[in-house]
C-alpha positions, 0 to 999 in steps of 0.5 A: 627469283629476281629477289634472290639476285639482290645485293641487299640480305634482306631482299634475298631473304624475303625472294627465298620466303615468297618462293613459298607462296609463288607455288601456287594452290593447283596441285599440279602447278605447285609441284612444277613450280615447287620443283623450279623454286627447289632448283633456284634455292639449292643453286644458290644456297652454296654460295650464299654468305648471309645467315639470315638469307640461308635461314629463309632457304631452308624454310621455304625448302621445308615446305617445298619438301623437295628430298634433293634438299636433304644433303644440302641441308645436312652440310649446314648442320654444324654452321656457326650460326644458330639461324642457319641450324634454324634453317636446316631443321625447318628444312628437314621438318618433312622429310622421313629419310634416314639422314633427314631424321638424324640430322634432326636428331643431332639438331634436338641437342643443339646449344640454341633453344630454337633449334631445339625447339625447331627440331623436336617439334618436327620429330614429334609430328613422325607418324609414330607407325613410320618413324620410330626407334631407340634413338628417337626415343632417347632423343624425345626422353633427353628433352624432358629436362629441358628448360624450354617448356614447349621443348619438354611438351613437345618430347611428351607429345612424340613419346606419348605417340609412341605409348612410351611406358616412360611418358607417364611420370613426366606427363604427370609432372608437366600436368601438374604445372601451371599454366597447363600448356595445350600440347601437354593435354595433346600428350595426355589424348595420345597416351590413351591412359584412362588414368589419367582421367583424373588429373585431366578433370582437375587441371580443367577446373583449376584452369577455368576460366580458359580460352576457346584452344584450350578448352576445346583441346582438354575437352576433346582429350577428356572424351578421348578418355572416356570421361565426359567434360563438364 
């Protein structure tokens, strides 16, 4: 807290980022606590001038998952600079309230790759019996043509989730690349489409040798599959 009365950017980015860690691990201390760090950041955040400070507020309020954070957030949406819109949507990653989930939704089209990136990815852990509808799911189909690889697998991830019929042609394509990522296999796994089976087989021969994540992600979505890793 002292931290965040600095004159120096750096060392209140750096108060806001240790705010996390201050919470402690007993649950009932970090609620407290978690709850004071919450009142500190949202007191200071609208007069902070500092983009790389604000930045850190807004990670740390993602993890602190303190809903007063949410219209706060949401007033910094549009801030010209990227590393604030890169806050707000770590900001709002745990958040499940409507306006949460459109700012994320408006956040998933942003002109910066990591807010994209930032913003789809939390989109795309929604348990997908809590959170789904037409909007989300355009927002997940919108970014299958993203340049951004992990942007595209995390869209086949959120859709897949949801048993998306439209998923199919993408996920097949996105396979079909090399280097396979392990969140395409992921997709693979939660779409539950046995044929798919196949291609599963065939990308871990073509792949081999891997590493030990990979592996054990393609492996576990093979047996997800009903088939049998060799």
């Amino acid at each position: 807290m002292q931290l965040l009365r600095s004159p120096s950017a750096r060392e209140r980015a750096l108060g806001a980022d240790l705010l996390v860690q201050a919470t402690g691990y007993d649950e009932e201390a970090r609620l407290e606590r978690g709850a004071r760090s919450a009142d500190v950041l949202l007191a200071a955040i609208p007069t902070e001038p500092d983009a790389s400070v604000l930045r850190a507020m807004g990670h740390t309020l993602g993890y602190l998952a303190d809903a007063r954070a949410v219209p706060v957030l949401r007033a910094l949406k549009d801030h010209p600079d990227s590393r604030v819109r890169l806050g707000v949507a770590s900001g709002l990653s745990q958040h499940q309230d409507p306006v949460a989930l459109q700012t994320l939704l408006e956040l998933s089209r942003d002109t910066d790759a990591s807010v994209r990136e930032e913003a789809i990815s939390a989109l795309s852990l929604k348990d997908e019996d809590a959170v789904d509808s037409p909007e989300l799911r355009e927002a997940f189909l919108d970014r299958l043509s993203d340049e951004v690889t992990d942007i595209r697998t995390d869209a086949l991830v959120g859709l897949a989730r949801r048993k998306d019929p439209r998923v199919r042609e993408p996920l097949r394509r996105e396979l079909e690349r090399q280097p396979t990522t392990s969140t395409a296999i992921e997709a693979a796994r939660y779409l539950e489409d046995a044929s798919f089976l196949p291609l599963l087989l065939a990308v871990r021969e073509a792949t081999r040798p891997m590493d030990d994540v990979f592996e054990d992600a393609i492996d576990f979505a093979i047996d997800c599959l009903g088939g049998r890793a060799p």
